[in-house]
N, C-alpha and C positions, 0 to 999 in steps of 0.2 A: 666526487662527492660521496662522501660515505651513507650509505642504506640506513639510517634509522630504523626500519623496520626489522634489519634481519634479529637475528637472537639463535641463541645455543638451543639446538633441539632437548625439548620437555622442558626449555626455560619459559614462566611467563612472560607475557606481554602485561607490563605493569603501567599501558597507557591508559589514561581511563577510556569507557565504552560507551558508545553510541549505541542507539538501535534504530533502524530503517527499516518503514514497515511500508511495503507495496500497495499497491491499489489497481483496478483497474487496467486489464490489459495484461498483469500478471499473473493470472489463473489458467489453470489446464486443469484437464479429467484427471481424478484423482490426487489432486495437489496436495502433497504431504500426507498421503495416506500410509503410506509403510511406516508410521509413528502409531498409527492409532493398534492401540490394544497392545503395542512393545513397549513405547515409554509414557509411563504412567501418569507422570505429569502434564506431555500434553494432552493425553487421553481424556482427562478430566477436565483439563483446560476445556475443548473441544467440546466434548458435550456439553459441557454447561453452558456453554455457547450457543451452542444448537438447540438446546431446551427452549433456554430464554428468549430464539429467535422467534420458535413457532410454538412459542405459551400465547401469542395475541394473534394467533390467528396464522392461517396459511399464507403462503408466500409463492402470488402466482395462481395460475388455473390449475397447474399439475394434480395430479393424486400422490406420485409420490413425494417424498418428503425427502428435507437437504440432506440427510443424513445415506439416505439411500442412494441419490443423485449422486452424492461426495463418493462414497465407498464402490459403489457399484457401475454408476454413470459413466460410459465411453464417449456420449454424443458432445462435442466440442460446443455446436449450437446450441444446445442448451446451455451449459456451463458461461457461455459466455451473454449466457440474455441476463437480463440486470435483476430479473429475483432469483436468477443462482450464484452469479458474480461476486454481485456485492455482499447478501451476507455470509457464503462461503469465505472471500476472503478475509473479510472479518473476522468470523472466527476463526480459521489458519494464523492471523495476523496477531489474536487477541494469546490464541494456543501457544504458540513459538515464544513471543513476549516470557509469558507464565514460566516457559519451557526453563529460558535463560534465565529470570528471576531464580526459581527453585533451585538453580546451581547455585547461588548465593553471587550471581553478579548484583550490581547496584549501578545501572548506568547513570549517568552524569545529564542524560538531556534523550529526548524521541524526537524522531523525524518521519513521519508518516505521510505519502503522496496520496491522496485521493479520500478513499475510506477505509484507508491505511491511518489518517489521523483520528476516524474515531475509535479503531482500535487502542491508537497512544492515549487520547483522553482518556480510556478507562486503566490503562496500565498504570496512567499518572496519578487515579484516583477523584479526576474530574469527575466522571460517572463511574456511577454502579454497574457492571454488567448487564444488571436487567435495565436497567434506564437506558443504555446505549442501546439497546436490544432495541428498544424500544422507538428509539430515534431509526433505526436503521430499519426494521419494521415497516413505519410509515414512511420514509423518504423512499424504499423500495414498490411499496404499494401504489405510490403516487406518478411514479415513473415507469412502472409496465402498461402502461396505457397511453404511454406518450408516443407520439408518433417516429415512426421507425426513423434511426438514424446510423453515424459510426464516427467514427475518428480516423486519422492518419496520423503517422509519425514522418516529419520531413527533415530532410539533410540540411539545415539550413538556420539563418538566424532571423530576429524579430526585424529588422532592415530589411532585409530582402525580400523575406516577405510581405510586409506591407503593400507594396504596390499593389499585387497581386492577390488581396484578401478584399471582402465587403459582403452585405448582407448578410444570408444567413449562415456561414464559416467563420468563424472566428479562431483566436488561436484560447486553446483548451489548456496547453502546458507549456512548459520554458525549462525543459529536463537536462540541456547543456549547452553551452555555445552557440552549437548548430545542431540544436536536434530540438526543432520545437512540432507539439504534437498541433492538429486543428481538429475542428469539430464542428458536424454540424447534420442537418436531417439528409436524409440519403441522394433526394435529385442535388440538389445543388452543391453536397459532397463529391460527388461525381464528376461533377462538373468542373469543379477548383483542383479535381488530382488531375483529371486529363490537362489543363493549363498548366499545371504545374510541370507534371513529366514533358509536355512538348519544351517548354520552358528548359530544363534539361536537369529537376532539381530530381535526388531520388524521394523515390514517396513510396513508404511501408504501409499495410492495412495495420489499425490497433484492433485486439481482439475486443469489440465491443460490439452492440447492437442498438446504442443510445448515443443519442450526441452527448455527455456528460463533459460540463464545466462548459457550458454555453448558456446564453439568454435565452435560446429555443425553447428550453424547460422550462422557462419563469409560471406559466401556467399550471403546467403541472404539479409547483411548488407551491400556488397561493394555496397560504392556513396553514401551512409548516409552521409557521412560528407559533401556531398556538397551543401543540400541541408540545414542542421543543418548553413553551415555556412554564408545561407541569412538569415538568423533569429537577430534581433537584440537582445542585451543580454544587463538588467541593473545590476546594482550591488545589492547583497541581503539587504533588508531594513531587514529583519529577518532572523537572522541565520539561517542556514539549516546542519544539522550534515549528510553528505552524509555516506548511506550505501555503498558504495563503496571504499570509501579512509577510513573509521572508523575517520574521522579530519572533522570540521571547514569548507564547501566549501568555498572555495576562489573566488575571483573574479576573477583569471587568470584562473583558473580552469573551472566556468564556460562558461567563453569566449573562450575553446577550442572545437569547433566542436566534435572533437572526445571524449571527456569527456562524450558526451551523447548518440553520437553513437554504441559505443562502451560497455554500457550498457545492453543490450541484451545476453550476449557473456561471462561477468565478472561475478562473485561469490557476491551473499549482502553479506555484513561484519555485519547483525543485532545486533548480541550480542557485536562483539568488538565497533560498532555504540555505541551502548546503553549504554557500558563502559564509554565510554569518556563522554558520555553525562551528568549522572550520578556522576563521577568524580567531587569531593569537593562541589555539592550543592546537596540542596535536590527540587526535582520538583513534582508537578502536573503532572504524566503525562495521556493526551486524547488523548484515541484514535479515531477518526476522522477516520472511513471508517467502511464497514459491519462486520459483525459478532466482535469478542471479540478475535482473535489469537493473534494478537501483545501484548493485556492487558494479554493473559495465558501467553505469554513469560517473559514479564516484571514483572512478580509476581512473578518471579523466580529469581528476582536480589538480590541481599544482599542490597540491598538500600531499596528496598521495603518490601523486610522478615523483617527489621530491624524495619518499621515503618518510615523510615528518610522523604522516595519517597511515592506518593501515585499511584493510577491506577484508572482511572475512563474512560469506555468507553462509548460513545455516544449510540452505537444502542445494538441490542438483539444479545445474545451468537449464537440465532438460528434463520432460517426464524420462520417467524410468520404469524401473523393476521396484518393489516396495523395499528391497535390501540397499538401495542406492541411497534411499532417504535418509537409514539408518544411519548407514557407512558415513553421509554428508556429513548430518549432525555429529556425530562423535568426533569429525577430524576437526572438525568447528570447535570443539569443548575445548580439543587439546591444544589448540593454538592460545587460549588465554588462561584457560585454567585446568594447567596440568591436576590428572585423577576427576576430575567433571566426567570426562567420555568414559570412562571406566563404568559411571552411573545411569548412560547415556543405555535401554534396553533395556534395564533391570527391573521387573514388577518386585 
C-alpha cells in the first residue's frame, strides 16, 4: 500500500488541517514556555489570555499568579489542581491555535478534548477571548472547592468495563478503542483501580486532582448556567467537531448555556469525535497544546495507519529545555508550510 503521507522533503502537505487542542491531564510545569518572549505571536496570544483570565478576579487561594506559576512553577501538584490546569491550558491551547492561524494556515474544522473545546470556541469565533475567559473563570472557581477527587486512564474498552463500574466512577472519556479514562472522588477511585488491576486490566493515574466529566461535580456546577447565559455567543466562522455530541457544533448548540455548563459533568466522546471527523477526507491533523497525547491517539486511527490522515504535533512528547519547544514548533511549520518555520522565533 503506498504512504499517502510521505512527500519530497520542503514539499508541502497540501491536505487540509485539522487542529487538536488537549485538555486535562496534558499539562506539565512549564508547558510551552520556551515560546513565550521568542515567538511573538504566541507571546501575545498568551498574555492576552492570562490578562483576561485574572481581569475577574483570582484564581485559587494562591498569591501568585498564572503567569508566575506558568514561567516559574516546578511543583507538578500545583500545575495539576484545577485553577492552574485548566486555565493554563486554555490559554497554551488558545496561544498555539493563534500561533498556527498567524502563519496563514486556515484549518478546515477544531477538535478540542476537554477545555481544550473552549479554547476551539474562541478560535472559531464562538466567544471572545474575554467572554471564554469568563466562562472558564467561573467554571474554575466553582470546582476548587469541590471535593478531592482524580481520574484514570484504563487499557481497555466501554464492554469490559461495564461490569465493573457503579456508583460514584463513571467513565469520564472514550479516547480509543481501549483506552477509556474513569473518574470519580478519591475513596471510591481507589477502590475501582485496585479491582481493576487485580482484575488484570493496566490502569494509568491521569494528571488531575478533580473528578472532571463526572456527575460528582453536578453541585458544584448548579447557576453555571446563569452566568454562561450573559455571555454573548457568535456563530462558528470554523468548524468545531465537539467532543461531546461526536457531531458538527451547531449554532443552537452553542447558544445553549447548558451545552457548556454541563461539560464538566459529561464523558469526551474523543475517538467517536475523531470518527466523524476523519469520516470521507483525509486531514492534517495539529496538535495545538503540550505534550503529544491526542497525536499518540490519533496514530491509532485507521486513517492514519493507512497513510490517508497525517499527525503532526506542535510541542515535545516530553517537558524539556525551553530550546525543545522552539526546535518542536518549527519542525512542525516545515512539514506543512515550507518557510513558516523560517518565522517560527523571529520578534
Amino acid at each position: 500500500m503506498t504512504d499517502r503521507s510521505a512527500k519530497a522533503p520542503g514539499s508541502p502537505d497540501e491536505r487540509p488541517i485539522a487542529l487538536l487542542l488537549p485538555g486535562q491531564g496534558s499539562q506539565h510545569v512549564r508547558m510551552a514556555a520556551g515560546l513565550h518572549g521568542v515567538e511573538p505571536a504566541f507571546t501575545d496570544a498568551v498574555d492576552e489570555a492570562l490578562a483576561a483570565l485574572t481581569a475577574h478576579g483570582p484564581l485559587g487561594h494562591r498569591k501568585a499568579d498564572l503567569l508566575e506559576d506558568w514561567l516559574h512553577g516546578y511543583d507538578s501538584a500545583v500545575m495539576d489542581h484545577v485553577t492552574r490546569s485548566q486555565p493554563l491550558l486554555f490559554a497554551v491551547d488558545y496561544a498555539l491555535g493563534q500561533l498556527v492561524l498567524d502563519w496563514g494556515v486556515r484549518p478546515v474544522a477544531l477538535l478540542g478534548h476537554s477545555i481544550g473545546e473552549v479554547a476551539a470556541a474562541v478560535l472559531a469565533g464562538i466567544f471572545t477571548l474575554r467572554d471564554a475567559a469568563a466562562l472558564v473563570h467561573d467554571r474554575v472557581t466553582r470546582l476548587a472547592d469541590a471535593p478531592s477527587g482524580g481520574m484514570v486512564a484504563v487499557a481497555a474498552s466501554l464492554e469490559e468495563l461495564a461490569p465493573l463500574l457503579g456508583g460514584e466512577v463513571v467513565v469520564a472519556a472514550v479516547n480509543a478503542v481501549r483506552q477509556t479514562v474513569l473518574a470519580g472522588f478519591a475513596g471510591p477511585l481507589r477502590a475501582t483501580t485496585e479491582t481493576l488491576r487485580t482484575a488484570g486490566f493496566v490502569v494509568q493515574p491521569v494528571a488531575a486532582s478533580t473528578a472532571f466529566h463526572s456527575p460528582v461535580l453536578a453541585r458544584a456546577m448548579e447557576g453555571a448556567d446563569e452566568r454562561i447565559a450573559t455571555l454573548p455567543v457568535g456563530d462558528p466562522v470554523i468548524p468545531v467537531m465537539s467532543g461531546y455530541t461526536a457531531s458538527p457544533l451547531t449554532a443552537a448548540e452553542a447558544k445553549e448555556p447548558g451545552f457548556w455548563s454541563r461539560q464538566p459533568l459529561e464523558p469526551v466522546l474523543f475517538r467517536p469525535a475523531l470518527d466523524a471527523l476523519l469520516d470521507g477526507r483525509d486531514l492534517v491533523l495539529v496538535e495545538a497544546g503540550p505534550g503529544q497525547g491526542l497525536s499518540q491517539l490519533a496514530r491509532r486511527h485507521p486513517a492514519v495507519r493507512s497513510g490517508r490522515s497525517a499527525v503532526v504535533p506542535l510541542l515535545p512528547a516530553a517537558p524539556g529545555p525551553p530550546e525543545a519547544d522552539l526546535a518542536s514548533v518549527r519542525a512542525a511549520a516545515e512539514q506543512f508550510r515550507p518557510g513558516a518555520e523560517r518565522r517560527v522565533g523571529r520578534v
